[in-house]
N, C-alpha and C positions, 0 to 999 in steps of 0.2 A: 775488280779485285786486285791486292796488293802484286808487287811482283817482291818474291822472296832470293835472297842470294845465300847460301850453305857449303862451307869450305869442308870437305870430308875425305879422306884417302888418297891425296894429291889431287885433287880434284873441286871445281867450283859446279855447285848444282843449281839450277834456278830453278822455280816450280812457285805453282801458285798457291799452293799448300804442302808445308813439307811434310815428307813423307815417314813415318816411323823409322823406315829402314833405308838404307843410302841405296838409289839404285846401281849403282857401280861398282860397288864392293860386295853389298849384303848386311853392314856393319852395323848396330845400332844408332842413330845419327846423337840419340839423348847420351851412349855415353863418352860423345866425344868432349862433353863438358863444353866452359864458355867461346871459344874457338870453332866450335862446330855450331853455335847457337845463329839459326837464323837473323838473316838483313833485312831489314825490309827498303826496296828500290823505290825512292821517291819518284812519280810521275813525274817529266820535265816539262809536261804544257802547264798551262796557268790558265782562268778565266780572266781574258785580256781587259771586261769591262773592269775588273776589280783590282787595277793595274795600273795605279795613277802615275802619271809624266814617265811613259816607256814605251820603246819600240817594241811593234807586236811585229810577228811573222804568222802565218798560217796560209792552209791552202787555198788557191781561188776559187775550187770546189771540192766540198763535202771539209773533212777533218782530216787529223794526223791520221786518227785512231780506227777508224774509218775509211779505206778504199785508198789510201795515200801510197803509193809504188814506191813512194822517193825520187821518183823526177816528175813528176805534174807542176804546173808551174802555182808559183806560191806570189803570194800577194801580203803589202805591210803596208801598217800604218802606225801613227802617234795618237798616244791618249792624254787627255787634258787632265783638269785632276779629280774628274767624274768617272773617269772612263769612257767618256765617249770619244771612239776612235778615228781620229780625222785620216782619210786615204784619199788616193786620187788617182781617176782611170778615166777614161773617153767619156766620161759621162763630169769630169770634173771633179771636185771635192765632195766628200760624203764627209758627214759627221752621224757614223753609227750608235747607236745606245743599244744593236743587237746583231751577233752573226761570228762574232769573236770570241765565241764561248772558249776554245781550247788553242792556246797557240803558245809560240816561244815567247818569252819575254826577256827583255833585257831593259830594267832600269834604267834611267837617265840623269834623273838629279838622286845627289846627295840628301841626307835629313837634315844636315846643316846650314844648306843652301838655301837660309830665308830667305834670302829679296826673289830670288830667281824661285822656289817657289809660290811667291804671292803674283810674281810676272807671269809665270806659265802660260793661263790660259789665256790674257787679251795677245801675248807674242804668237802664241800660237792661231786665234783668230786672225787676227793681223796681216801676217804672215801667209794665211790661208785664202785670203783675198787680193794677191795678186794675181796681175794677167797673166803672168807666167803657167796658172795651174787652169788658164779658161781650160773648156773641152778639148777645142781646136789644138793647145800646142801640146796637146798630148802624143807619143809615139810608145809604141811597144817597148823599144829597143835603149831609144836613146832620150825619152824624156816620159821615164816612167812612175809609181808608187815609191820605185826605191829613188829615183829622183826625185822626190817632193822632199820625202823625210828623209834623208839627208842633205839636205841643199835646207830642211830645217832645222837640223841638229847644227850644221855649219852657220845659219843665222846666229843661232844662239851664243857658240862659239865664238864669234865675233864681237858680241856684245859686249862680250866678257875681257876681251883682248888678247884672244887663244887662237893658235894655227887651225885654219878646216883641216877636215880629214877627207883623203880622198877615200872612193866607194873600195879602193882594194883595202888600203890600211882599215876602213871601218869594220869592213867585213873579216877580216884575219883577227882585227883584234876582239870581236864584238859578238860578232854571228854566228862565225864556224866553230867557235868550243860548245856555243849551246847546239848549235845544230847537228854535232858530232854526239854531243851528248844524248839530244834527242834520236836517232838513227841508232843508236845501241839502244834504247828502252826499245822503240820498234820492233829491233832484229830479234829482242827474247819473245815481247808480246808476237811477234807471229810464230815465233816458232812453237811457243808453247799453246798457239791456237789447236794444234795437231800433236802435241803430246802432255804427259803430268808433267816431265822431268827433261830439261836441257843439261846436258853433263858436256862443260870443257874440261880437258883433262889440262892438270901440269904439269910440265916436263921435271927431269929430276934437278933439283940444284938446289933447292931451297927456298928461303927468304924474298930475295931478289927476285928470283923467277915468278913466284906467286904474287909480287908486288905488280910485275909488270902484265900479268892476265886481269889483276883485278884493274890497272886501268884501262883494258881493252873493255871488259866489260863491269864497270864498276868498280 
């Protein structure tokens, strides 16, 4: 079910159906007019098979949505332009076609990007049959999934005639606004697991103020 967001009496309500009357005031929420008209909060996972040339994140067991704490360790991979999801862990290269149902996505190519489009998927086969990815020189720490796919984003980069990016810059610029993003949808989906209605209040100031709660939480 949706997640709804409702700005009502200095206050942002979220609820998975709103409610006639605002729980925090009493007020009727219909007659707060267009300003009080419910949001609806877009889900930030994606079905990663349907996710062509992009890096997926999700957890290495179970779902976001599902049993996820926010620190179980997470597992990624690159999709061709099927969707199926090439990753790499002590077992080697996998090329999934299932198990990626709900995860982060972050895009990779452009719609402009014909050639590199039509390249995708033999670079990424390619690519994928180095020895660098056998079983063997697998490590936890230091030569892991998020080492595959990025060390393939950097191929690609290269091809192109563009600086690699190292795993911090990738990550700051890449991973953490969806993943910041995703952990706010989270925080309401549990919390509204255990009530109708989530009320942050806003302080007094106006404008500004309210601009800055909505982008804590939307």
């Amino acid at each position: 079910m949706a997640l709804l967001r409702v700005r009502h009496c200095r206050a942002l309500l979220y609820c998975r159906r709103a409610p006639p009357q605002c729980p925090a005031c009493g007020g009727a929420l219909g007659a707060g007019g267009l300003p009080s008209a419910p949001v609806r909060l877009n889900c930030p996972f994606r079905h990663g098979h349907g996710q062509p040339r992009a890096f997926l994140v999700r957890p290495t067991r179970g779902s976001f949505m599902r049993g996820y704490d926010g620190s179980s360790d997470l597992h990624v991979g690159i999709t061709d332009s099927r969707g199926v999801v090439y990753n790499y862990d002590q077992e080697g290269v996998h090329r999934a076609h299932s198990g990626w149902e709900q995860c982060i996505c972050i895009p990779l190519v452009q719609p402009h990007m014909v050639e590199l489009l039509q390249q995708w998927d033999n670079l990424l086969e390619e690519f994928s049959e180095g020895e660098a990815w056998l079983p063997h020189r697998y490590d936890e720490q230091e030569h892991n999934c998020y080492t595959f796919a990025l060390a393939f984003i950097n191929h690609v980069l290269s091809r192109q005639g563009k600086e690699p990016l190292s795993k911090g810059e990738f990550t700051e610029r890449f991973v953490l606004p969806q993943s910041r993003r995703a952990s706010r949808y989270l925080t309401l989906h549990h919390e509204l697991a255990h009530r109708d209605c989530y009320i942050v209040p806003l302080p007094e100031g106006g404008q500004s103020s309210s601009a800055e709660h909505d982008e804590l939480l939307y």
